[in-house]
N, C-alpha and C positions, 0 to 999 in steps of 0.2 A: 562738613559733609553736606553736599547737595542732595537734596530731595527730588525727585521728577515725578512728574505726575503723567501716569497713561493713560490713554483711552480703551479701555478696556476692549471696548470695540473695535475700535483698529486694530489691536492686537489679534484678535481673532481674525479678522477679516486679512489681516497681514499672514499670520498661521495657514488660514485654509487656502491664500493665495499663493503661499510659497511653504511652504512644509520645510523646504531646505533652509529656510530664515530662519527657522522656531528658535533656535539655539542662541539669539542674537536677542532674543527676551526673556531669557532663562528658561524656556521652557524646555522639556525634553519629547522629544514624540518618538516612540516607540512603535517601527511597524512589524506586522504578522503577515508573511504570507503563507496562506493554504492551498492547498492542489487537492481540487476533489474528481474521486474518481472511481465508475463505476462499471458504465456497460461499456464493450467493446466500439461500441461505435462513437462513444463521444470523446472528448477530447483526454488525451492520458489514458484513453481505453487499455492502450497497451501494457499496463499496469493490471489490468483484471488477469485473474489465474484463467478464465475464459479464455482471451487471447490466442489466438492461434499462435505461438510460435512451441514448436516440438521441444523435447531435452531428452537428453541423452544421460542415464542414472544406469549403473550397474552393467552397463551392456546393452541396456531394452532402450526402446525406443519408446514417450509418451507423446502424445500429442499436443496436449496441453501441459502446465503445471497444476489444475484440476485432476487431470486425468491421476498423477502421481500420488497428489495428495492422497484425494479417496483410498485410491487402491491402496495405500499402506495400510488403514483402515482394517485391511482385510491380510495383509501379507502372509504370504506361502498358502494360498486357499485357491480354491478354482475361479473366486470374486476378484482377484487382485487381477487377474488375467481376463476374466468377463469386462472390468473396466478399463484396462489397457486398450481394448481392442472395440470400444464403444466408440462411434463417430462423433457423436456430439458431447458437449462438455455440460451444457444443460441436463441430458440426462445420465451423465457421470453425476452429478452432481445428484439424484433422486437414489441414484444406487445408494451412493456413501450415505445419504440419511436415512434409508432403507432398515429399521433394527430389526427385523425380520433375518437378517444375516448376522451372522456370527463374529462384533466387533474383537477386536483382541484387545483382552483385559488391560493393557497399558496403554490403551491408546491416550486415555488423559494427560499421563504423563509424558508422552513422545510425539503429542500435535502437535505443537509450538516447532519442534525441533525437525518435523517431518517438513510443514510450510516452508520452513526459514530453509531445508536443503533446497524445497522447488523452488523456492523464488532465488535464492544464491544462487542454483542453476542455469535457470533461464535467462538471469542477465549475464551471466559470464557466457553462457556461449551465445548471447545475438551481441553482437557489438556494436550493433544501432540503439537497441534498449539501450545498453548500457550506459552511451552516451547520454539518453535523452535522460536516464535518471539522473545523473551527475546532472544534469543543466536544467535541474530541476534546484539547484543552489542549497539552501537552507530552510530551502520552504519546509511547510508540516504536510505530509501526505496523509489523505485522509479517504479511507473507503467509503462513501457517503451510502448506505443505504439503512433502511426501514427493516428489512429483512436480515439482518444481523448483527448485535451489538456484542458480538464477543468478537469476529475478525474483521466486523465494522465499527461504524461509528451509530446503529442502532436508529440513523434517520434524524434525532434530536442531538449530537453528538455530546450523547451518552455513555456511549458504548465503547468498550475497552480500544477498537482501531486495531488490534492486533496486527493486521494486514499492513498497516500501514505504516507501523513501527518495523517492521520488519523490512520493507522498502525503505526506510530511514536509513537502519543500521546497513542493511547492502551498499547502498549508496556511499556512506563515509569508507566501506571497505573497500568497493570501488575505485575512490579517489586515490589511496592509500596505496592501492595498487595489492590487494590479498587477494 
């Protein structure tokens, strides 16, 4: 049995020079990638519930997928249709935190399921979304912000991502063709 002796440092320097070598020193490198993504204007913006692209749910027409979210918040109240017909998604977004209004006592149990419709929706009907999610590959999508670590990543990626799981899961459905 022959013995070789490495240089430890080469081997490093060989690794961070060629990553596609690594395997050819036994090493294994393992990569991650992330897509973070938050306001509309930055890149994958199109991914915020923000996003101007409308959906079409039940018949009505929402603006956003903000706009839907909230307003189920409220369903069958005069609030569900104050939000529908809000211009901006910013202050859709004050209404629905609004407890001053009348949440509907399930709502705990039927966010997750409320999102997961507006975001399933929005990408099946723009078919440029959709694409761009699908070529978005394997990556981990990740709501990056400070301001919420239950459907974000909480800023310290913390926070549950919700949002972003759920752009996960659409995407594999996507591909799949559901």
């Amino acid at each position: 049995m022959a013995v070789h002796s490495i240089d430890a440092q080469r081997v490093t320097v060989a690794v961070l020079a060629r990553i596609d070598d690594a395997g050819e020193y036994g090493i294994e490198v393992m990569s991650r990638h992330v897509i973070f993504f938050y306001s509309t204007k930055d890149a994958y913006g199109e991914f915020s519930n923000f996003a101007a692209f409308p959906i079409e749910i039940d018949g009505r027409i929402w603006p956003t997928s903000e706009h839907y979210f909230h307003a189920q918040k409220f369903a069958g109240t005069e609030h569900e249709e104050l939000i529908r017909t809000t211009p901006s998604p910013m202050t859709v977004a004050k209404i629905g935190r609004d407890r001053k209004r009348p949440l509907r006592t399930d709502w705990e149990e039927v966010k997750d399921s409320m999102m997961r419709k507006a975001v399933w929706t929005k990408f099946n009907q723009h078919p440029r979304l959709a694409a761009m999610l699908i070529e978005t590959g394997d990556a981990e999508i990740v709501e990056h912000t400070e301001n919420d670590a239950y459907w974000g990543d909480g800023g310290d990626g913390k926070g549950l991502n919700r949002l972003g799981q759920i752009l996960m899961q659409v995407r594999a459905e996507l591909r799949v063709g559901k």
